[in-house]
N, C-alpha and C positions, 0 to 999 in steps of 0.2 A: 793322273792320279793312279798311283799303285794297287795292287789289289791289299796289301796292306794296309792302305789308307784307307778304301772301302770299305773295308771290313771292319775298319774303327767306324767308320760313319756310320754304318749302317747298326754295330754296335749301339752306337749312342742315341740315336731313333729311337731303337727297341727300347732302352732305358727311359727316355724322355718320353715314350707313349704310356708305358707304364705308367711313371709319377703321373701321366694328367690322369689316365682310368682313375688309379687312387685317389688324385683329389676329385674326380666327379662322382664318385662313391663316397667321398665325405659330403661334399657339398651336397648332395640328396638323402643321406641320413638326414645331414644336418636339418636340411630345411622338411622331412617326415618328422622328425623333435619337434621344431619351432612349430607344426602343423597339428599335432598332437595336442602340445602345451595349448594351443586355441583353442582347438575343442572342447580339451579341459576342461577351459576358463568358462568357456562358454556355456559348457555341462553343468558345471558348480554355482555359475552366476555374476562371475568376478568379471564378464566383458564389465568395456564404457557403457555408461550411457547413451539412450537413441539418440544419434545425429541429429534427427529430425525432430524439430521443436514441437510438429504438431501432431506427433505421433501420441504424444501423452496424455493422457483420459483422467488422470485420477492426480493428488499431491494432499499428503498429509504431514507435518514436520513439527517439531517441538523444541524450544531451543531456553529451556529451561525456566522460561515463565511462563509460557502458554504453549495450549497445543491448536492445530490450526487444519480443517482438511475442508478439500476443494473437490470438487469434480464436473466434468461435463455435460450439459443436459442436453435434451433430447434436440434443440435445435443446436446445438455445439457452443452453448455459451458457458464460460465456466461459473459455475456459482459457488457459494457457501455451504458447506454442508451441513448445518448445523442450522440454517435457517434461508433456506434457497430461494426468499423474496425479498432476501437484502440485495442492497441497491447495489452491487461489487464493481469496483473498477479493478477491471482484469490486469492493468499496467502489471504490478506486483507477480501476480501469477505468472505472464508470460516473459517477467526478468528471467524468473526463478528455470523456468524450461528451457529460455534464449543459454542461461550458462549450461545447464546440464547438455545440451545439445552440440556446446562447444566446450565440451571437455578436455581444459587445455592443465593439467595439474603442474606445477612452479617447478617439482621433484616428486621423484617416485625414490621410496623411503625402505630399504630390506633389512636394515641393520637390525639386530635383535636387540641391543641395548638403546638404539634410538625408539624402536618400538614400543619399548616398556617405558620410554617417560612419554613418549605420547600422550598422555592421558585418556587413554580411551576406556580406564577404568572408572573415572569419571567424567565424561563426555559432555560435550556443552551441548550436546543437542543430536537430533535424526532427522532424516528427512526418507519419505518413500513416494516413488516416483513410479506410478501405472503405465503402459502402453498395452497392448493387444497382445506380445511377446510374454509379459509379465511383470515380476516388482525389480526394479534398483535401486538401493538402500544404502546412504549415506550414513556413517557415524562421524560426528564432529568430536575432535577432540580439544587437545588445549589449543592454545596460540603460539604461533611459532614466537621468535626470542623478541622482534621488533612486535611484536602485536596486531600484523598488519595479514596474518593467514593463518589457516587452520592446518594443523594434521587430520586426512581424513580416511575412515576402513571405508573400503569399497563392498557391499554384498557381502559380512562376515568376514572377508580373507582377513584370517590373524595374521600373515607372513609380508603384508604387504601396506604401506600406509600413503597417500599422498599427500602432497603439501598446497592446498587450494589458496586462490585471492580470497580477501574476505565479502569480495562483494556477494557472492551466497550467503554466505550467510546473515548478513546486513539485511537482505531483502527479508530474510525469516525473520526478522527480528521487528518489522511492521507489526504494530497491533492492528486488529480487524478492521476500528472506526480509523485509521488511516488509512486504509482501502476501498472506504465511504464512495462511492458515486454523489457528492453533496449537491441538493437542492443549489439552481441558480436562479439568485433574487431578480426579480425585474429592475430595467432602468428608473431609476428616479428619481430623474434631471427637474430641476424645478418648472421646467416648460412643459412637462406631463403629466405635475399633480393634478388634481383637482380639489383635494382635502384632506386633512387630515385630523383625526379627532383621537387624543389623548385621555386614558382615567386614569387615572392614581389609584394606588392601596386602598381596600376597602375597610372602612374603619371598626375598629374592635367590636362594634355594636352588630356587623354585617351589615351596615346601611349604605350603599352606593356612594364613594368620593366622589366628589368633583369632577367635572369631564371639562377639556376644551378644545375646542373645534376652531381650526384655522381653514379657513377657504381663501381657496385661488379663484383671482378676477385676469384674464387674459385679456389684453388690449393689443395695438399696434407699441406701443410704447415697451414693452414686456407685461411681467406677470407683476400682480400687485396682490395684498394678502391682508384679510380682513380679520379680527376676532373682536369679541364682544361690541360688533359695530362700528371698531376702533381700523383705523390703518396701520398697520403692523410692520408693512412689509418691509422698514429698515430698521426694526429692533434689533439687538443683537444675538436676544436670545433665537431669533426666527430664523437669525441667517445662519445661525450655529446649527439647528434643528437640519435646514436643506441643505447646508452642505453633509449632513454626517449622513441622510436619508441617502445623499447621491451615492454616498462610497459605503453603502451597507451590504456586506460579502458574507455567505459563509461559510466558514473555512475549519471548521472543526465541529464533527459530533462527538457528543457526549454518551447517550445511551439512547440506545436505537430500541423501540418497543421497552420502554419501561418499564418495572412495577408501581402499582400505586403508590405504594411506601418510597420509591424510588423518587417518583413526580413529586411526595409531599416532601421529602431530603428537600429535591430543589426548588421549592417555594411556590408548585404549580396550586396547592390546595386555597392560597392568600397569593395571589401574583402580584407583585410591584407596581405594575405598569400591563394597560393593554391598548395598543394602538392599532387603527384603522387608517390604510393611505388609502387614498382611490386616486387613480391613475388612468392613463390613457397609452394603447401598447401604439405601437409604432403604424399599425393598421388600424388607428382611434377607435381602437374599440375599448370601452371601461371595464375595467377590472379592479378587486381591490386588495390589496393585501393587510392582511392581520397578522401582528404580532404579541404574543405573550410573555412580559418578559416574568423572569422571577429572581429570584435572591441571588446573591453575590456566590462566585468560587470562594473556596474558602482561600486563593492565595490571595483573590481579590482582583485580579484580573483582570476582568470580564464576570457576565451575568448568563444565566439559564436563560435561554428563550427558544420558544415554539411556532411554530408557522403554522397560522388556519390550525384547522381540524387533525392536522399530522403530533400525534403522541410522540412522534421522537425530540430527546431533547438536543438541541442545539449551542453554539458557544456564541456568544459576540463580546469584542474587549469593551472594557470600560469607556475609553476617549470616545468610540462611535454609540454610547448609551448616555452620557453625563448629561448631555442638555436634557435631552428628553426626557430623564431620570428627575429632574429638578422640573420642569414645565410640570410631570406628575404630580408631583407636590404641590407646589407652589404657584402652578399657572402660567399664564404669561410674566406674572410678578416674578418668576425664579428666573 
C-alpha cells in the first residue's frame, strides 16, 4: 500500500469515526427526550395503569346508569361501599383490575380530528382506580364504528385517546344485585325430607287459610308420603311438588335490605304462599327451611320470595312455584 493509499484510509477512519460520535450523540439525546417524555407522563399522571392486579385498594366507576364504588377492608376483602355487609362476590371487582393491570389498548389515537369525534364530550362512562401511588382515571367515550370498543382519555390527557376491548366496560356495566354472593339452598332430594307443610293466602277477613302437611314415611322400599291420612305418594300433584323442591336455586336477588313500602310492593304484608320443609343435612342432622313467597313480577316470570328471617327479597320463576302455588289454594285437590 502506498502512502497515498494510507492516507485515504486513514482519511476515511477519521470520517467514519466521526459519523458514529454523531449518531451516539443522537442516539442519547434521543433516548434523554424519550426519558423526559416519561417522567412527564408520569409527573402529569398519564402513566399505564398498575401492572399489578393487587396493588389496587379502592374502584369507583359510573357508566351512565349507575354509580358503583368498592374498596378494601381491613382484612383485604373488597366490599361495597355503600353498604360493606352486602354479601359481594368479588368475581366482578377483580375482572375489573385483571384488565387494568393488563393494559393492553387495541390503538393509541393522536389525531386531533379523530379526537374530537371521540365522544369524550359525552362520555359513556368513568372509572377511578386507587393504589398506594395514587388515582388512574379512565374516560369512556363512544364506541368505536363496529361497537365492539371504546375510545378511552387516560388521566385527563386531551392529546391522547386509546382504543380499549369492551370487556371493561361490560364488567361496569353489572348492576350491584348481579354481584350478590346468593344464599345456597340446601339439598332436597326427596330421600331427606321429612315434611312439608304449605298455607295459602290468608283470607280477606285476616283469618288463617288452610295449611297442609305432607309427611314422609321412610322404609326399605323408599320414601312414601301421607296427607290427610291419605297415601299420596303417587299423586301427581306430590310428585310435581318434589321434584320442583329438588331443583329450587336461587339465582337472582331483587332488593337486598328493603323498605317496608318496598316488601308491601311485593306482596310480603298478605304473602301468597309460606312454606315449611324439614329436612335432614347430609350429617342427619334436622333442619328446616321456610319460604315466603309473595305476589307475581310484574312480567310475570317468577314470584318474590324470602328465606327464614332474612328481609332480602329473592327471585324464583314461575315453573319451579306453580304446583305449590295451586296446593296453596286448593290443597292436595289443586
Amino acid at each position: 500500500m502506498t502512502w497515498q493509499e494510507r492516507r485515504i484510509v486513514t482519511f476515511l477512519s477519521a470520517v467514519l469515526a466521526v459519523l458514529f460520535a454523531i449518531v451516539l450523540v443522537l442516539l442519547g439525546a434521543r433516548y434523554k427526550e424519550n426519558r423526559a417524555e416519561k417522567e412527564a407522563a408520569q409527573e402529569d399522571g398519564s402513566a399505564a395503569p398498575a401492572a399489578d392486579p393487587g396493588a389496587y385498594t379502592a374502584l369507583s366507576y359510573e357508566n351512565g346508569s349507575f354509580t358503583l364504588s368498592f374498596a378494601l377492608d381491613e382484612n383485604g376483602d373488597w366490599v361495597w361501599a355503600d353498604d360493606p355487609s352486602f354479601p359481594l362476590d368479588d368475581t366482578t371487582i377483580l375482572g375489573i383490575t385483571g384488565q387494568l393491570a393488563s393494559w393492553k389498548p387495541q390503538q393509541t389515537v393522536t389525531d386531533a380530528e379523530v379526537l374530537a369525534d371521540a365522544g369524550f364530550d359525552q362520555p359513556n362512562g368513568s372509572l377511578t382506580a386507587t393504589t398506594a401511588k395514587g388515582d388512574t382515571t379512565l374516560l369512556f367515550g363512544r364506541t368505536t364504528t363496529d361497537g365492539s370498543s371504546y375510545y378511552v382519555r387516560l388521566n385527563g390527557d386531551e392529546t391522547t385517546a386509546y382504543i380499549l376491548p369492551g370487556t371493561l366496560y361490560q364488567l361496569m356495566s353489572r348492576p350491584i344485585y348481579d354481584m350478590m354472593e346468593l344464599p345456597e339452598l340446601p339439598v332436597l332430594s326427596e330421600d331427606r325430607l321429612l315434611s312439608v307443610t304449605i298455607q295459602g293466602p290468608d283470607e280477606e277477613d285476616g283469618t288463617v287459610s288452610s295449611v297442609t302437611v305432607l309427611t314422609a314415611y321412610q322404609s326399605e322400599s323408599g320414601t312414601s308420603w301421607r296427607g290427610d291420612g291419605a297415601n299420596i305418594t303417587d299423586a301427581p300433584v306430590v310428585r310435581a311438588l318434589l321434584e320442583d323442591f329438588a331443583a329450587l336455586t336461587i339465582t337472582k336477588c331483587v332488593d337486598y335490605h328493603p323498605s317496608d313500602d318496598a316488601a308491601a310492593i311485593c306482596g310480603f304484608d298478605h304473602p301468597a304462599a309460606k312454606v315449611s320443609i324439614r329436612y335432614t343435612t347430609e350429617t342427619d342432622t334436622e333442619q328446616t327451611l321456610q319460604l315466603t313467597i309473595g305476589s307475581r313480577l310484574p312480567d310475570e316470570t317468577g314470584r318474590y320470595v324470602r328465606l327464614g328471617s332474612d328481609s332480602t327479597i329473592y327471585f324464583l320463576p314461575t315453573e319451579l312455584l306453580d304446583p305449590l302455588m295451586a296446593v296453596s289454594v286448593n290443597g292436595l285437590e289443586g
